[in-house]
N, C-alpha and C positions, 0 to 999 in steps of 0.2 A: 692847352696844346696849340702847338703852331699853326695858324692859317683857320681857326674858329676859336668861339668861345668854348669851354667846355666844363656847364656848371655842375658843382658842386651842392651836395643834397642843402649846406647852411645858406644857399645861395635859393634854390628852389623852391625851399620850405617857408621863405620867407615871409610873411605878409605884405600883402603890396595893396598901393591903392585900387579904391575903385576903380574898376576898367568897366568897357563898354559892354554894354548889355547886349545879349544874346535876341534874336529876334520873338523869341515868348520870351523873356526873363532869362535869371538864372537861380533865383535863389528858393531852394525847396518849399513845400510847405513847411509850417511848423511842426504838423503833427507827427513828422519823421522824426522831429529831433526830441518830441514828445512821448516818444514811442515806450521809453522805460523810463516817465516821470511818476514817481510815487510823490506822496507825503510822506515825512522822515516822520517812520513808529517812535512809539514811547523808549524811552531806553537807549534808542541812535546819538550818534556823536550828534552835539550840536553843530550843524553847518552852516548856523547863520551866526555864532557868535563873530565877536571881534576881532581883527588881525590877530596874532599871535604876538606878544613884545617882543618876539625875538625877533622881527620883520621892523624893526625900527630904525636901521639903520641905513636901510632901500631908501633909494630917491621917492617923493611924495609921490610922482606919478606911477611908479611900479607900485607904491601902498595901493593906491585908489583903484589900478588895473587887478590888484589880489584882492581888493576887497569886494570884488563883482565875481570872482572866481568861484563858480560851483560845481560839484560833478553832478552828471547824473546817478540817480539812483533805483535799484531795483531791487525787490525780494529774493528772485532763485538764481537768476545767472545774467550773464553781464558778457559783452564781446566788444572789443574797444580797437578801431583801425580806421591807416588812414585814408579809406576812400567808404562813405557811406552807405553802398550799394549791396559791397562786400561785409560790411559789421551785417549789415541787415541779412544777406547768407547765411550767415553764423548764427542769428538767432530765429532763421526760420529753421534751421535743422536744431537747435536745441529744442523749440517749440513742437518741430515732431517727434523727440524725446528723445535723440542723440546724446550723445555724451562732449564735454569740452576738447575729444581729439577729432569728432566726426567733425565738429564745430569747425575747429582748429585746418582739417585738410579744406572742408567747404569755402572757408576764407582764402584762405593761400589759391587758389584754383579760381575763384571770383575775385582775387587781385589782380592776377594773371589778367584779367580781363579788363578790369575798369582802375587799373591804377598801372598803367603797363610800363611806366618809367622805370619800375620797382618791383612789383606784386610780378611773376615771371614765372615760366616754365625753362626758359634757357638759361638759366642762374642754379643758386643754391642756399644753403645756409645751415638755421640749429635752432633747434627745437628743447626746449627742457621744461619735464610737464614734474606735479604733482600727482600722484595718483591719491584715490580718497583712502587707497588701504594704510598710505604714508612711505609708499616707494619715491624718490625721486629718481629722476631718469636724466638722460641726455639721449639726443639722436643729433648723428653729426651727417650732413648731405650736402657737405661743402664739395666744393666743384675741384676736380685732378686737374693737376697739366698731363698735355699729352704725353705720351710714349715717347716720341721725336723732341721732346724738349729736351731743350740743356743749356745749362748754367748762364749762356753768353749770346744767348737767342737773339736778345734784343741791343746790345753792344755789335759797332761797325767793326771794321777790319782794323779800327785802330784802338780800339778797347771801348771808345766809349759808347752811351746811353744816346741809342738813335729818338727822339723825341715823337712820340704819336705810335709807334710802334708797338704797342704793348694797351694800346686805349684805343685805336683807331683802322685797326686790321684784325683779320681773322686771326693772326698771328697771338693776340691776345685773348682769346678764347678757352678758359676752361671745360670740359666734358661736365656736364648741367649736373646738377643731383637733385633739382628741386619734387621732380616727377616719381622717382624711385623712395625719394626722402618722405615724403605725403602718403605713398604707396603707404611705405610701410610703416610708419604713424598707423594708419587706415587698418593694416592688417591684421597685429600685433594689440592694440588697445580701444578700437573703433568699435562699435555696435549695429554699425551702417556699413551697406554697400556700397562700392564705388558710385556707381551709377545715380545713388541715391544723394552724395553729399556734392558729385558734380553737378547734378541737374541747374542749381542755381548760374553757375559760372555758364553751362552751354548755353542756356536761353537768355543771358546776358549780352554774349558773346552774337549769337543767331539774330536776336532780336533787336539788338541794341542798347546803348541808355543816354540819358541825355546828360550834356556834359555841364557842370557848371564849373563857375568861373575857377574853383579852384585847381580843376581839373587841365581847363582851356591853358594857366600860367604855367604850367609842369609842361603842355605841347608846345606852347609857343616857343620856349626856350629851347627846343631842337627842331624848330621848323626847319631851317637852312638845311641841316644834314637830313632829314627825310626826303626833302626834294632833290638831293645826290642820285638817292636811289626810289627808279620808279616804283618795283613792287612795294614802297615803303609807302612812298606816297600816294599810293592808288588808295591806301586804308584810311594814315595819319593825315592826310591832307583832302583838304576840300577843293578840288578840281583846281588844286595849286597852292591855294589860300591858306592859311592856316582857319583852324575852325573858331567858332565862336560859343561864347558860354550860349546854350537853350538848343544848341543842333544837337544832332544823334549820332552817335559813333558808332557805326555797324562791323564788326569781321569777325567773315564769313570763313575765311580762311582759319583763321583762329576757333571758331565755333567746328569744323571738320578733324582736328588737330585736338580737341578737347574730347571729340566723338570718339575717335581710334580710342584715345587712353580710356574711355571709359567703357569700351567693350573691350578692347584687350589690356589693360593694365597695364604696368609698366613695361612691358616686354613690346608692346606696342610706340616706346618712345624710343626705346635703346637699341631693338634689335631688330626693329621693321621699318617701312616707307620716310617714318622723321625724321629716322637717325639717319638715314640712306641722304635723306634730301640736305641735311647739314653737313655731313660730309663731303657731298658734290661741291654744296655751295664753298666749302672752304677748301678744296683741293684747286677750285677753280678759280679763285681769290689771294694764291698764295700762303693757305693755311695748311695745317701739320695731324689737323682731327682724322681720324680713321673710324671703322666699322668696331676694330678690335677694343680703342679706347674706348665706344657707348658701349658696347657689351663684356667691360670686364668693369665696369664703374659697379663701385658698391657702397653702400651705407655703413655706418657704424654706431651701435650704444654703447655710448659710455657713464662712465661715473662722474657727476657734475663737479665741480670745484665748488663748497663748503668752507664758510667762515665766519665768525662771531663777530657781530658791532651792538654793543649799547642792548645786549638781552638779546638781540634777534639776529635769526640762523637765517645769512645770503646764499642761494642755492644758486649757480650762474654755469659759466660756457666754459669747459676747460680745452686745451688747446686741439683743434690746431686753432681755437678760437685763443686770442687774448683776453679775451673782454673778463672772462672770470678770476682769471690770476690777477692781472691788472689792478681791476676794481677792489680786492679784497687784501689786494697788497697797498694800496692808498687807504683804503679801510684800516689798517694793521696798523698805520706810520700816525694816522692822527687821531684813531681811538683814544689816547689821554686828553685829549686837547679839550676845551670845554666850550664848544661850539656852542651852544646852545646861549651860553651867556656872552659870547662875545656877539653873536647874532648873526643872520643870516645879511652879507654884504660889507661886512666889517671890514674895515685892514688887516686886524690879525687873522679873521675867517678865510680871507680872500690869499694872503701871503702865504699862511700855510698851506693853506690847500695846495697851489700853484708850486710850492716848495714839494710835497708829497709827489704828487704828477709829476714833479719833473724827472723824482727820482724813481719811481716805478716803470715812468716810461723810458729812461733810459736801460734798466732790466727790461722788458718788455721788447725792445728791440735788439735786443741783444742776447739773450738766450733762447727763445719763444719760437717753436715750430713745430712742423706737421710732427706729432709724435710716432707717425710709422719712420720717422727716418731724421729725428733728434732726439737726445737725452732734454728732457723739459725738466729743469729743478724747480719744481712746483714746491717744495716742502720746506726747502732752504727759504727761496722768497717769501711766503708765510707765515715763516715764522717768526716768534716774538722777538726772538735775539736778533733777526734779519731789521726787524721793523723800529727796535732800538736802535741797532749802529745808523740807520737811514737818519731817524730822527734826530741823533744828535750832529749828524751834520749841518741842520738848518740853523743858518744863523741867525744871532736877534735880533739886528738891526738893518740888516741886509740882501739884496738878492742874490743866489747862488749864480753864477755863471755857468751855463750851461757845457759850456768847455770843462769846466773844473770838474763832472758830473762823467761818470763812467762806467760800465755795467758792474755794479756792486758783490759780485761775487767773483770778479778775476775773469778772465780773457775767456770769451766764450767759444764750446765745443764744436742766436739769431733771433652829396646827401644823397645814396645813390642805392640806397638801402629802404627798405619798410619794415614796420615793427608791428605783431598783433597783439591782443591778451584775451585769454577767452576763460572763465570759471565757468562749469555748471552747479545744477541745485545739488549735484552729490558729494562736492567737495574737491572734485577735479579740477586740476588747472594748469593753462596751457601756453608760454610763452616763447614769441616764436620771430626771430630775425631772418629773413633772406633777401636775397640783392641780385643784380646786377653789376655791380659795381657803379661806375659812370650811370648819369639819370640813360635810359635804354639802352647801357651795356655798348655795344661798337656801332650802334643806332641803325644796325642792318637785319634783316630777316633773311634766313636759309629760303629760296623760289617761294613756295606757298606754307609756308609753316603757320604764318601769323603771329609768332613772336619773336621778340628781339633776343640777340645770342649775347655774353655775358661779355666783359672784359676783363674779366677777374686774376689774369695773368699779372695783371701792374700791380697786384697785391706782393707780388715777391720783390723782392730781389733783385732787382735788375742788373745793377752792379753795387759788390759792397761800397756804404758810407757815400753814395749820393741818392738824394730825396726820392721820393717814388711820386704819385702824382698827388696822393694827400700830404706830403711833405717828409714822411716819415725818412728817417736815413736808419738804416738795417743792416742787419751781417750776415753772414756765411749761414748760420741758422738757418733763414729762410730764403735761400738763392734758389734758382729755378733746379729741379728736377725731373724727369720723368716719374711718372704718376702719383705727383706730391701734392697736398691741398696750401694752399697759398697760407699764411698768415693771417688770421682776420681780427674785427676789433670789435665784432657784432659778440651783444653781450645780453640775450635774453633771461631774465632774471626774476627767480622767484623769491621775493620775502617770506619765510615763515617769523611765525609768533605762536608761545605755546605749542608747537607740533602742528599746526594751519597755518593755510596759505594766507598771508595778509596784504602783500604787495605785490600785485606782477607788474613787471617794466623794463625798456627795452627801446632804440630808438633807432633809429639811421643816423649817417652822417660821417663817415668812416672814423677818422680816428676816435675825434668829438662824442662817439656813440658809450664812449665808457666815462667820459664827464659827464655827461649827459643825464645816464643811467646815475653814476654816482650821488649828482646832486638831487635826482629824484629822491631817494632813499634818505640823500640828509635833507632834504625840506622838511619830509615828515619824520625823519627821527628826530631829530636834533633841533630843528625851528620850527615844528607843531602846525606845519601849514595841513589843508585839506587836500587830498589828492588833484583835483584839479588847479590850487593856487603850487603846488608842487613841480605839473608839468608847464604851467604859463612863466614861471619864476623867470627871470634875464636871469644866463650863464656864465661859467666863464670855463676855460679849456687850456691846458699847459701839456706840453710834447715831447720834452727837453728839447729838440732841435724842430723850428726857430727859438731863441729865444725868448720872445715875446710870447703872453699871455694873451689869450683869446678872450673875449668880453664883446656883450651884448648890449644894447643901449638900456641904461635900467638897473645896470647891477651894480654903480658906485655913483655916489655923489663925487660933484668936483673937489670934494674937500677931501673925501677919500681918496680919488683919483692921484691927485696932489702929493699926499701925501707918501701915496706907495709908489710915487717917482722920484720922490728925495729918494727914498731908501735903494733906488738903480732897476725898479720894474720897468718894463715897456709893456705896450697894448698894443695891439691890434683890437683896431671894432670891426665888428664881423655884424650883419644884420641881422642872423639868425642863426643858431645850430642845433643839429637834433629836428625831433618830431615823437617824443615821446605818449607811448598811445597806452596810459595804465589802468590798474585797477585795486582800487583797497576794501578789501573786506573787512567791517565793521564787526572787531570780534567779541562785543557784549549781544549782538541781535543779528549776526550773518547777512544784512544789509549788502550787496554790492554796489559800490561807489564807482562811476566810470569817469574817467576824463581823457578827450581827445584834447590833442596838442593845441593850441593855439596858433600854430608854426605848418597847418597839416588843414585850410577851413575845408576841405572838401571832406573833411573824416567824420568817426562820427561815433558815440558813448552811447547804447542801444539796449535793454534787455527785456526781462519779464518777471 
């Protein structure tokens, strides 16, 4: 965005060097991260065998970084996210005998707190659980544009795309649904009361907690715009300064703001003092929010998007999310392919894929929107004949031009995110993406609210067929409307096997969040990696528009590299994408397997 930087969750997430030490340290005891170390029972996958041969193809230094990769593991239940404070939430209410949704709101609410780039009350997202009876569900609490919105909001008087407009004003602010979204999670499947699954998140919030360095690199990178605005920096800022890993993050504001929701529930966010005070702030800001829009915002469950790869049944996000059709329409196009023997990093592994994605993601932006106010052809795009005619477009020796690439069913009628996974000992389980957008949304707080509002409006449409701020270029599908949920690419994902939950996964990073997710799934189906060498794997990431293939450092040799440049690929290396925060159940011995991201050090694989 013009006149700052404005990072990007693959930019965030990144691992960076050592930086300077906090004035006590920063780095936790061990016994935190020891918390759900068992010894692996008789009968468990072996986790210390050998790479997998199908990882033979990785540069030696991604082998040697997989061959140190282990998850944690635990006997009853597992909660996997990226801020350690929050996983530890989640398994102190499963430990006082909660269930994986009381788990699941306890997380989301103590994100809110100690991961606030991302983890949020003024945001939204999607939820898609397991139940043990073998229901799966979806709960959608994606954020509306206002009332006052319309199509050209963010276009000047001469048509075009005013820049910062849509990510850096009130102007860009969706109506939140993270607070009603949790609600009724909470109500509908929880076995705890509110008061009971907040309590962790208020005395986080009231108390404080100390920040370590992974934490401190997520602040630093919006110091500059916190000190814009004082109430911002009265919190995020240390008498100016940006903070340092071992100080303590206290707000108070945020801790009174947590209190209201937990004596009066959601009715206390939408239709009392919060909602009063974000509408001021944004009537006062040249924002378009009302009283009318928090108190007609509502939640919706729906029926997940379902689809077969390689034996097992993908349970994911269906629209107004993408992330499920998406993912299962790339699943569709190279289900023949025989990945497994070409290996994980191959030219043929890498070209196809990259081929697949480019051609789903051009459907994907081009029919895909809020289904209260588009026709979404979910059935066509899924299907085998759809996933045929894709596939014989790829050609053999070739990259497809992304030009020559066009929404495949005819003229259509269209890291700034966190990702959690939570199983209990009953069989439940609960995968769950919500965001912000931008790392703290328009990086402003409503007077005294305490958290950051979203900017989730840049997810539409601004104008058709130019890029949005994740790069995406989009149609008429999903152009701005009054009370329309944006497009998203957040793709919380259940793997079953045999009728049980075997994989949950799920990450940030907007678009990258469905490559991301994808290639979780084929590390362990297809190249046999263990759940945590799964989510450390280097990526790669294909959009149709740009051109170029996104890649991680790690994920070809130069001779591959080389090679898939004769043939007319470009790269982009990107430092980092995603933060995938999974979990695989071990289904000869129901073991839970947890891996935090490697892309994520403040998070944390935790159970009992």
């Amino acid at each position: 965005m013009p006149g700052r930087h404005t990072p990007r969750l693959d930019e965030a997430s990144a691992p960076k060097p050592p930086a300077r030490r906090g004035p006590r340290g920063w780095r936790r005891p061990l016994l935190i991260a020891a918390i759900a170390a068992f010894g692996t029972p008789a009968g468990a996958r072996n986790l210390e065998a050998p790479l997998p041969t199908a990882i033979a193809h990785a540069p030696a230094a991604t082998r040697a970084m997989l061959e140190k990769s282990r998850p944690v593991t635990a006997q009853h239940a597992m909660v996997v996210s990226a801020q350690h404070l929050a996983t530890l939430a989640g398994v102190q209410i499963l430990k006082q005998g909660g269930n994986a949704i009381d788990a699941a709101v306890a997380v989301g609410y103590a994100e809110a707190v100690v991961h606030p780039c991302c983890g949020n009350l003024g945001g939204g997202g999607f939820m898609t659980i397991h139940l043990k009876d073998g229901r799966n569900l979806f709960l959608n609490f994606r954020e509306k544009a206002p009332l006052k919105a319309t199509p050209g909001m963010f276009q000047d008087a001469h048509g075009d795309v005013v820049p910062g407009r849509s990510t850096d004003s009130y102007l860009g602010v969706g109506v939140p649904g993270t607070v009603m979204g949790l609600d009724a999670a909470l109500a509908k499947y929880g076995t705890m009361s509110l008061k009971q699954v907040m309590a962790p998140a208020i005395k986080l919030a009231r108390d404080g907690y100390v920040l370590e360095q992974g934490d401190v690199d997520i602040l630093d990178d919006s110091s500059g715009d916190f000190a814009r605005h004082p109430n911002v920096a009265a919190i995020f800022l240390d008498h100016g300064k940006p903070f340092v890993a071992g100080q303590r993050l206290v707000q108070k504001d945020l801790a009174h703001t947590l209190e209201l929701i937990a004596d009066g529930g959601a009715d206390a966010f939408y239709k009392g003092p919060i909602a009063r005070a974000v509408v001021a702030a944004s009537e006062a800001r040249g924002g378009i929010l009302s009283m009318q829009d928090f108190a007609g915002y509502t939640v919706q469950w729906e029926k997940p998007i379902e689809c077969r790869y390689h034996g097992y049944t993908i349970i994911s996000a269906p629209p107004p999310s993408s992330g499920g059709t998406t993912l299962c329409e790339i699943l569709q196009i190279i289900q023949p392919y025989p990945f497994a023997r070409w290996g994980y990093g191959s030219v043929q592994t890498v070209r196809h894929l990259a081929e697949a994605e480019r051609r789903a993601f051009a459907d994907r932006n081009t029919y895909l929107g809020d289904p209260a106010f588009v026709h979404n052809p979910i059935a066509r795009l899924l299907s085998s004949e759809h996933a045929a005619r894709l596939r014989a477009t790829i050609l053999p020796d070739r990259a497809t031009p992304s030009s020559e690439i066009q929404g495949s069913l005819g003229a259509a009628e269209g890291n700034h995110t966190t990702h959690y996974s939570v199983i209990d000992r009953y069989g439940n389980a609960v995968s769950v993406t919500y965001t912000l957008n931008f790392l703290f949304g328009i990086r402003q707080i409503a007077g005294d609210t305490g958290f950051f509002l979203n900017d989730e409006m840049d997810d539409f449409t601004s104008k058709p067929g130019v890029a949005n701020a994740a790069g995406l270029v989009q149609g008429t599908a999903n152009e701005v409307q009054p009370g329309k949920r944006p497009l998203s690419s957040m793709t919380p994902t259940i793997v079953m096997k045999g009728g049980k939950p075997y994989l949950l996964t799920g990450s940030p990073g907007d678009a990258t969040i469905i490559s991301t997710t994808l290639q979780s799934i084929l590390n362990v189906v297809d190249f046999g990696m263990n759940v945590q060498q799964a989510v450390n794997a280097p990526r790669m990431h294909q959009q149709w528009y740009p051109q170029a293939v996104w890649i991680e450092p790690g994920l070809l040799t130069p001779v591959s590299q080389r090679m898939l440049q004769a043939m007319g690929y470009t790269f982009k290396p990107v430092r980092a994408m995603g933060a995938d925060e999974a979990i695989l159940i071990d289904p000869a011995t129901g073991i839970r397997e947890g891996a935090n991201d490697r892309r994520r050090p403040a998070g944390l694989a935790a159970g009992y």
